[in-house]
C-alpha positions in Angstrom: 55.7 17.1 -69.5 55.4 13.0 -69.7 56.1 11.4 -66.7 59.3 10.1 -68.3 60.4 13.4 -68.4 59.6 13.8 -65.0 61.8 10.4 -63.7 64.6 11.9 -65.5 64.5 14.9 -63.6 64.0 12.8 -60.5 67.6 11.3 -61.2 69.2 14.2 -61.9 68.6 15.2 -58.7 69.7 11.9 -57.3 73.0 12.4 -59.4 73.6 15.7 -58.0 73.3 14.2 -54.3 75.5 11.4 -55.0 77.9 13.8 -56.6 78.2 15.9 -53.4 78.4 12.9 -51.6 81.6 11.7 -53.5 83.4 15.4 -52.9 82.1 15.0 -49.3 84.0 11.1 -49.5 87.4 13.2 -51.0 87.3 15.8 -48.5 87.2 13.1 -46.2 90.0 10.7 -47.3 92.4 13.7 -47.3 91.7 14.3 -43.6 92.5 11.0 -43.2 95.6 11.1 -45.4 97.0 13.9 -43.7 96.7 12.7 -40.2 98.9 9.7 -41.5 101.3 11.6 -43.0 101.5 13.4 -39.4 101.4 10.0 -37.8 104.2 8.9 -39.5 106.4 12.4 -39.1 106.1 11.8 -35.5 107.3 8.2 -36.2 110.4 10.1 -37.8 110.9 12.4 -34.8 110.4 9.9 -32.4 112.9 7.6 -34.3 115.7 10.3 -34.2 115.4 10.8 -30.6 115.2 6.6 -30.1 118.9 7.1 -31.7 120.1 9.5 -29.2 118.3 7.8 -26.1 119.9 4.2 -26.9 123.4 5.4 -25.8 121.5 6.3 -22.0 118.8 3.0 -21.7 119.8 -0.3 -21.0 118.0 -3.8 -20.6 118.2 -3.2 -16.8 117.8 0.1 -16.1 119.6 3.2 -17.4 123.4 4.3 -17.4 124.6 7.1 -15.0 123.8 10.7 -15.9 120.7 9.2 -18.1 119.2 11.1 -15.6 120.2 14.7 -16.9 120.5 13.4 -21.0 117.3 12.0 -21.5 115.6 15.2 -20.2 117.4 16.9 -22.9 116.6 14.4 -25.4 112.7 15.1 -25.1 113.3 18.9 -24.6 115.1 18.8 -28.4 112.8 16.9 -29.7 110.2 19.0 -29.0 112.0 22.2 -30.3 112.8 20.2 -33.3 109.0 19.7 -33.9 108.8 23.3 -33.9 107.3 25.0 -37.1 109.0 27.8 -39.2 106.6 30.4 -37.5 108.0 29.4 -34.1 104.8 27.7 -33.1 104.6 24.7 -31.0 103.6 21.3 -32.6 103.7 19.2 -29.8 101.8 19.1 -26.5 104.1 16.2 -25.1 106.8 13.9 -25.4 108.6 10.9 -23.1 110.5 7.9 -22.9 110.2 4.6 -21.1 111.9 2.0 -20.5 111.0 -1.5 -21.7 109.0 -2.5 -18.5 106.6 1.1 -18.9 108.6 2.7 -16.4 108.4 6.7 -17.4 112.6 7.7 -17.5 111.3 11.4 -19.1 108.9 13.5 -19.5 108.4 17.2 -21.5 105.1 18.5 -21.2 104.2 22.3 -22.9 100.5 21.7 -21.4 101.4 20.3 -17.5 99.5 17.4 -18.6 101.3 14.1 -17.1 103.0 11.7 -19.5 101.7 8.5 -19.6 103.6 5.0 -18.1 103.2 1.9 -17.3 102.5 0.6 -21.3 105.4 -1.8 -22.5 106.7 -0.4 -25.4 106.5 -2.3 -28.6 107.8 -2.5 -32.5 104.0 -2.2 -34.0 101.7 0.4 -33.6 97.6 -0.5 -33.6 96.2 0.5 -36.3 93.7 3.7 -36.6 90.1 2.8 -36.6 87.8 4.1 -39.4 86.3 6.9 -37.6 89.0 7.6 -35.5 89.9 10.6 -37.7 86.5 12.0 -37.1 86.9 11.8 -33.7 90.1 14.2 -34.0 88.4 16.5 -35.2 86.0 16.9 -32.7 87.6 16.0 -29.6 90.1 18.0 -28.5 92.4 14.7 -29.3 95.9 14.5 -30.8 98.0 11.8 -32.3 100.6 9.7 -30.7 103.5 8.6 -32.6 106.2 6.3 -31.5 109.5 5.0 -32.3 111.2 2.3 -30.0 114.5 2.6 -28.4 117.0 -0.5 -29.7 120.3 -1.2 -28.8 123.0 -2.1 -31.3 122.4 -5.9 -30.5 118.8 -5.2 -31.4 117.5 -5.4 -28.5 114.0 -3.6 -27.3 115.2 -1.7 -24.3 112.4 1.1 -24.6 110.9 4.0 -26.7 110.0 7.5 -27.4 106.9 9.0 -28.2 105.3 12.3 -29.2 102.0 14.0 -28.8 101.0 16.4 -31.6 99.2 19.4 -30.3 95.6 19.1 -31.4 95.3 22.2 -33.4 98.3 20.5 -35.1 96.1 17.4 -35.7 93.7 19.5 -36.9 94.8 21.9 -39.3 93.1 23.3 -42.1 91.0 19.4 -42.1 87.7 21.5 -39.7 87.6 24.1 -42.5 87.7 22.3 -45.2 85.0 19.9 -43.3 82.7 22.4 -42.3 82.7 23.9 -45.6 82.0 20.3 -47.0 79.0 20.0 -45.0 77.4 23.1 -45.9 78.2 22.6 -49.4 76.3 19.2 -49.1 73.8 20.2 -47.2 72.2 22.7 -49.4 72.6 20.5 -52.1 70.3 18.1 -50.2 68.2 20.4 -48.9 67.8 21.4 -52.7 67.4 18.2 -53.8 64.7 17.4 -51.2 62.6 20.9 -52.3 63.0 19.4 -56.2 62.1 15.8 -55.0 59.1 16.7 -53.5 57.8 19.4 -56.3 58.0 16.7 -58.8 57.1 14.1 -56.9 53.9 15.8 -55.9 53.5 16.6 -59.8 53.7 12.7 -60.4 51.5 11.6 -57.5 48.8 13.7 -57.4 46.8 11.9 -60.6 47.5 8.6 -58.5 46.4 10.4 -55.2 43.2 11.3 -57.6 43.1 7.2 -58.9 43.2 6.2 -55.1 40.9 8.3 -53.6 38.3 7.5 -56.6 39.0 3.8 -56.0 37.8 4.5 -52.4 34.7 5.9 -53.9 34.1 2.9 -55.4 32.4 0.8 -52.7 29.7 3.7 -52.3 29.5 5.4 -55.6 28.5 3.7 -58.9 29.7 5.1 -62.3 32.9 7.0 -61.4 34.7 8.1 -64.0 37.7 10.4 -64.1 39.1 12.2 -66.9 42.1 10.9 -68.5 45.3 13.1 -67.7 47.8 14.5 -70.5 51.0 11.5 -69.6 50.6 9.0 -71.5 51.4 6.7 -69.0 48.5 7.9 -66.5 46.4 8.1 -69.1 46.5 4.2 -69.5 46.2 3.7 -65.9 43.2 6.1 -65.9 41.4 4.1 -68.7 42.2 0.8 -66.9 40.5 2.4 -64.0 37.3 3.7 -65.7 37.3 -0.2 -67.3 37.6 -1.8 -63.6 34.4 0.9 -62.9 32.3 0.0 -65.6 33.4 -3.9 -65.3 32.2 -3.5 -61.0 28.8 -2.1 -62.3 28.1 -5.2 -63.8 29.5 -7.2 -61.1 27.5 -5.3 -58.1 24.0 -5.8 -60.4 25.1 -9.3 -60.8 25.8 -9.5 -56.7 22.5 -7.9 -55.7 20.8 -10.6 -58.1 22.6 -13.2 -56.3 21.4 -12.0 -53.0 17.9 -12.1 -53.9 18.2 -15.3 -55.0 20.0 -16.7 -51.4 17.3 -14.4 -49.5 15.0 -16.5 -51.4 16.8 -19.9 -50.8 17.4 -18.6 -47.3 13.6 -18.1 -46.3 13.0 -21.3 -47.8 15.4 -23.3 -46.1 14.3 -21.5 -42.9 10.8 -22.9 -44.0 11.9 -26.0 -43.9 13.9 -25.8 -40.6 10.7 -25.2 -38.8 9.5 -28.0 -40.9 12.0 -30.5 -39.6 11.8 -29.0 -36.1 7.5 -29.4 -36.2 8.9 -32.8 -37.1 11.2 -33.4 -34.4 8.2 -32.4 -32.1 6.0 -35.0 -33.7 9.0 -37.6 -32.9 9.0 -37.0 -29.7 5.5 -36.9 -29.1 5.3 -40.5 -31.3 8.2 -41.5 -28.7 5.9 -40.9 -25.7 3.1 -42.7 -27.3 5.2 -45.5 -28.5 6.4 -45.8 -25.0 3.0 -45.9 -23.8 1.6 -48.7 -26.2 5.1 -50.6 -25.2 3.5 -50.2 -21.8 0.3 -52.2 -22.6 1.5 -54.4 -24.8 3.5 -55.6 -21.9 0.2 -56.0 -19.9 -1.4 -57.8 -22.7 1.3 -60.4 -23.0 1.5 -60.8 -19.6 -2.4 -61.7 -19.5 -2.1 -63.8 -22.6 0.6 -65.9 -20.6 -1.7 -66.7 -17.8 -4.3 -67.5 -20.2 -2.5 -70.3 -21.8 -0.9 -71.0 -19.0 -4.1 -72.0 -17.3 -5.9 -73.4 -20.7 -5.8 -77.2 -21.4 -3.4 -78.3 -24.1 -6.1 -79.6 -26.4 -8.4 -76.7 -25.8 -9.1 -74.9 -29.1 -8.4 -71.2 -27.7 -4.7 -71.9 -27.6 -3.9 -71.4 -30.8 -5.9 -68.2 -30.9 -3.8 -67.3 -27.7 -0.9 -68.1 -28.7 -0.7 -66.3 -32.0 -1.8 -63.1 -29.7 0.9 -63.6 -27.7 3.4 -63.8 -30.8 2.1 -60.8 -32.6 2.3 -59.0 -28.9 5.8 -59.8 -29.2 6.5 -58.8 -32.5 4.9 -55.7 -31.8 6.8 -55.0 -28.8 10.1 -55.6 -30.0 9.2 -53.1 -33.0 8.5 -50.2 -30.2 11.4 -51.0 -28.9 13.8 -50.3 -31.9 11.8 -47.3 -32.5 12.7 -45.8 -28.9 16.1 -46.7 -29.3 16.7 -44.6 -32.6 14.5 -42.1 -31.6 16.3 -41.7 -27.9 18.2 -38.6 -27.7 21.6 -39.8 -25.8 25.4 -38.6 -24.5 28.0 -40.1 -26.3 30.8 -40.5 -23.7 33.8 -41.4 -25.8 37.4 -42.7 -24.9 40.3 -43.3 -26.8 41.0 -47.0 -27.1 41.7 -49.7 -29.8 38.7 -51.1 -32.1 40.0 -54.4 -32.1 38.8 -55.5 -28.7 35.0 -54.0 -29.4 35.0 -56.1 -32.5 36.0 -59.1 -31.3 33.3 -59.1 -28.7 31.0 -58.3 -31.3 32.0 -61.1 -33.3 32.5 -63.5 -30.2 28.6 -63.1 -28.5 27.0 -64.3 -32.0 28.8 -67.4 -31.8 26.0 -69.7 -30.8 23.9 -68.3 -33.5 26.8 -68.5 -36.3 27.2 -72.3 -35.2 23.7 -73.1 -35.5 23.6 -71.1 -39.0 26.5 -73.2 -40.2 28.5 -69.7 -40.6 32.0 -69.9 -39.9 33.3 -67.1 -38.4 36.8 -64.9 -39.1 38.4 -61.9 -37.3 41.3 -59.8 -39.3 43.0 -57.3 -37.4 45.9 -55.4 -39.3 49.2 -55.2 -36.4 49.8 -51.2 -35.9 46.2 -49.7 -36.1 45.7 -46.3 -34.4 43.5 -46.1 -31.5 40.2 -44.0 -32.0 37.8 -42.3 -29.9 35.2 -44.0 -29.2 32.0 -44.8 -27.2 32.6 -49.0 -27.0 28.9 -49.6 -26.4 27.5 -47.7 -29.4 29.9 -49.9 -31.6 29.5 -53.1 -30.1 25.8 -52.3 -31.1 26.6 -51.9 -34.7 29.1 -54.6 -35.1 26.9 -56.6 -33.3 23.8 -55.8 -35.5 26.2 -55.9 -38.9 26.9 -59.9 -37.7 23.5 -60.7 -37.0 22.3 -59.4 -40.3 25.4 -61.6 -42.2 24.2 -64.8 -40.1 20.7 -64.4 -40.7 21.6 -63.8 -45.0 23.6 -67.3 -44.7 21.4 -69.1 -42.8 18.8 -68.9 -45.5 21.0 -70.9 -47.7 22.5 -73.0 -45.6 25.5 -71.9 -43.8 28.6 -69.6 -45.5 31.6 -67.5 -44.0 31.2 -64.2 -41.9 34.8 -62.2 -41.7 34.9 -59.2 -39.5 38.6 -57.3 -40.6 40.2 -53.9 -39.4 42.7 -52.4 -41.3 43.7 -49.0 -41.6 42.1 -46.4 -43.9 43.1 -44.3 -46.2 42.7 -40.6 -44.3 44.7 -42.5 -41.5 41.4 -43.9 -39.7 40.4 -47.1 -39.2 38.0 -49.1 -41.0 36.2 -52.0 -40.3 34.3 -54.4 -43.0 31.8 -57.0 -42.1 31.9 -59.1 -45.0 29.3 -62.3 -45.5 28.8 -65.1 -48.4 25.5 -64.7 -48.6 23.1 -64.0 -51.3 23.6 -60.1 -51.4 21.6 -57.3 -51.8 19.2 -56.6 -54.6 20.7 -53.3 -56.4 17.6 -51.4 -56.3 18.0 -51.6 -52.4 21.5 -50.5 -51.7 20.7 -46.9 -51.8 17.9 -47.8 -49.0 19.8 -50.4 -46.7 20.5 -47.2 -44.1 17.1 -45.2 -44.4 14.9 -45.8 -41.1 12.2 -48.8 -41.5 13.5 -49.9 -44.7 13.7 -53.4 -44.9 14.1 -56.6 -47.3 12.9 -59.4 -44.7 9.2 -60.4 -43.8 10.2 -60.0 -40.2 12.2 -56.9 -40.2 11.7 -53.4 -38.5 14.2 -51.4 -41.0 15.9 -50.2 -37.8 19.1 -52.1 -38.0 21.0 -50.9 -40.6 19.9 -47.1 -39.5 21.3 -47.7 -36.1 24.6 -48.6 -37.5 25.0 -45.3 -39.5 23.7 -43.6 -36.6 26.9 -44.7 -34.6 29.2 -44.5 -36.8 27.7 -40.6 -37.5 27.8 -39.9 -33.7 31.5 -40.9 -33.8 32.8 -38.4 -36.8 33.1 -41.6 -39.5 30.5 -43.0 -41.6 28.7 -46.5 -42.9 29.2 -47.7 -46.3 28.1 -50.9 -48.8 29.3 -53.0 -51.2 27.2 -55.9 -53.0 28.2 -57.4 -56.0 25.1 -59.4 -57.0 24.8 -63.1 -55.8 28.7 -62.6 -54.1 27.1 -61.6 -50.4 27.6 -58.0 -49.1 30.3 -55.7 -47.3 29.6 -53.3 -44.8 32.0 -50.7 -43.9 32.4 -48.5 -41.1 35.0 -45.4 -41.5 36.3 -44.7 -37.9 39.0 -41.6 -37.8 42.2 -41.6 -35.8 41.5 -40.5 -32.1 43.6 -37.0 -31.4 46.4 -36.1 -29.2 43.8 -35.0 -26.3 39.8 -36.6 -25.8 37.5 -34.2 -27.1 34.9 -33.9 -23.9 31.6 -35.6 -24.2 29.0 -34.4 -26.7 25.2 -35.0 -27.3 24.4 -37.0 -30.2 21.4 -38.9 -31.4 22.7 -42.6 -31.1 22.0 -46.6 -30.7 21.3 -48.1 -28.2 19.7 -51.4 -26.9 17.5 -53.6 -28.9 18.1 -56.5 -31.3 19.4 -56.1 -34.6 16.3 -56.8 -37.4 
């Protein structure tokens, strides 16, 4: 049997359900139809005895001997509701007058007649399981008729309870049997459902349960089942297996090969950390040669101090004392971008660091001939930042662009911030001087690289060290013989401060 086969027999069985639930809707809709057709034969009865009842009820009360007629109006109403067997169809019935007030009552059951209701023309409408509630609760139907005077005037109105059992009829029968009817009929479809549905699953219970045996078994197979259907799924399933052979020997090849990478970047961790040892230990020793070299300069400043300006030891003392110096202030850039330190960042506008930056090399930009420019773009956001650390690498950016135009004379330093394109800030430091040769741009930021006689190569790498320690990063641009642009990518500062955090950072020192 193909599992088209099977489907169809599937939906047969739905068809059957859906047909017992149509007789089951029938059966219901004449339950409801004959409660409305008693419903409105109590409207009839009730109508009839309105007729009689007008000639007793007035507007204002009722005319004399209303007292012994209206009695006998309910009491022939009732008798006229009276089947041909001589069985009683209703429990009650009673008039009021147009205020609620009860003027009659007949009651078969001693159950009180209800007042205290205005009568009106309408009647409310049955709700949609109203019916159903008849036939459970020991519940009949009203029916009513109002009393009107020949000017058409509402003065009151009769109505009539049907007995329950009257309500009910042959509707609990004809129900019950419904039910049964339908509920073997589900009750067989379920027991068909599930015997072909079990005939349809279990090959995909099998698929599932080998596709669970897949991440500890290699090579499984299964054999391909007579439907044509699951015999395509089947063979896409043993093509998925073979296909995850290859793939698994293709993974475990992978993972020797990042075991391999793994050990030998863990090789070269211990590498850089043996080397980090040896920075530290170069730090103490730098710190201690700094030390002495401040002793010998001291000394060598006495010495000339005391010598005689035409003595010919000066010069010999003086150069000691400038190489002392030199040496000196190289230690000291060395300790600064080797000193481990907190960055302890705020969030506050870059223009104000800048312009200090710019602002404290003025004497030397005047006696360069530089002319000096600050470019701040309105609207910038504020970022978070440690203002010290980028002081220090504006600071060292201008020095740099002054000492590159002094050399020929003088030029134009600008210092802009604008905004960037992530949403950051960026700031340029942009000179006229004679630029940088190309084979050096890829350098300019490596520790102790440098392109002057005088320079310690610790500038530069200070600069990208702060802008690093602050999330951004340093750039440069330098078309040759057109001067050179230095960038420094700040981002936007966040809705809260991120707390403090250690980073390797500038410090003091002079820019090379």
């Amino acid at each position: 049997m193909t599992l088209r086969i099977k489907l169809f027999v599937l939906i047969a069985g739905v068809i059957i359900f859906a047909t017992s639930g149509v007789t089951a809707v029938a059966l219901w809709r004449e339950v409801v139809r004959g409660q409305e057709l008693l419903a409105r034969e109590g409207v009839a009865l009730a109508s009839t005895a309105a007729s009689a009842a007008a000639h007793w009820v007035r507007p204002d009360g009722v005319d004399a001997g209303a007292e012994r007629a209206l009695p006998i109006v309910v009491e022939r109403l009732a008798s006229t509701a009276r089947s041909s067997l001589g069985q009683d169809r209703v429990d009650r019935a009673w008039i009021v007058d147009r205020r609620g007030k009860l003027l009659a009552c007949f009651s078969r059951t001693g159950e009180p007649c209800p007042e205290g209701a205005p009568p009106t023309e309408f009647r409310a409408a049955d709700w949609p399981l109203q019916a159903l509630g008849r036939l459970i609760r020991p519940e009949g139907i009203i029916a009513s008729a109002p009393i009107v005077r020949a000017g058409g005037e509402l003065v009151g109105a009769v109505s009539v309870d049907f007995t329950h059992e009257e309500v009910i009829g042959n509707a609990r029968n004809l129900a019950w049997g419904a039910s049964i009817v339908a509920a073997f009929w589900i009750l067989l479809g379920h027991v068909l459902a599930a015997i072909f549905i079990r005939r349809v699953t279990q090959p995909l219970v099998s698929l599932a349960a080998a596709a669970e045996s897949l991440a500890e078994e290699r090579g499984v197979r299964l054999e391909e089942p007579d439907d044509r259907e699951l015999a395509d799924l089947v063979r896409a399933f043993n093509h998925m297996s073979a296909r995850l052979d290859d793939r698994r020997a293709e993974n475990q090849r992978l993972i020797a090969e990042l075991e391999e990478r793994v050990a030998q970047k863990t090789r070269e961790v211990l590498r850089a950390d043996r080397l980090a040892t040896l920075g530290g230990i170069a730090a103490g020793f730098a710190h201690e040669l700094g030390n002495s070299l401040n002793v010998i300069r001291g000394y060598a400043a006495v010495t000339a101090r005391e010598l005689p300006d035409d003595s010919p030891n000066r010069p010999d003392v003086e150069a000691i004392r400038r190489e002392v110096v030199r040496a000196a202030g190289l230690i000291e850039r060395f300790l600064v971008f080797a000193r481990a330190r907190t960055v302890r960042p705020i969030v506050q506008p870059v223009e104000p660091i800048l312009r200090e930056a710019v602002e404290v090399v003025g004497p030397a930009a005047a006696q360069a001939k530089v002319e000096r420019a600050v470019e701040i773009e309105p609207g910038l956001p504020d970022v978070l930042a440690d203002a010290e650390l980028l002081r220090q690498a504006f600071l060292n950016l201008c020095v740099n662009a002054i000492h590159a135009m002094g050399e020929r004379g003088g030029g134009r330093l600008t210092a802009r911030a604008r905004s960037g394109p992530d949403g950051g800030v960026l700031v340029e430091v942009e000179d006229t001087g004679p630029g940088i040769p190309p084979g050096a741009l890829a350098h300019v930021f490596e520790p102790f690289f440098t392109t002057k006689a005088n320079g310690t190569g610790l500038g530069l790498a200070i600069v990208r060290q702060a802008a690093e320690a602050h999330g951004g990063a340093a750039e440069v641009e330098s078309p040759p013989g057109q001067g050179a642009r230095f960038r420094i990518r700040l981002p936007a500062a966040a809705a809260e401060p991120a707390p403090a955090v250690p980073a390797r950072t500038a410090g003091g020192g002079s820019p090379p």
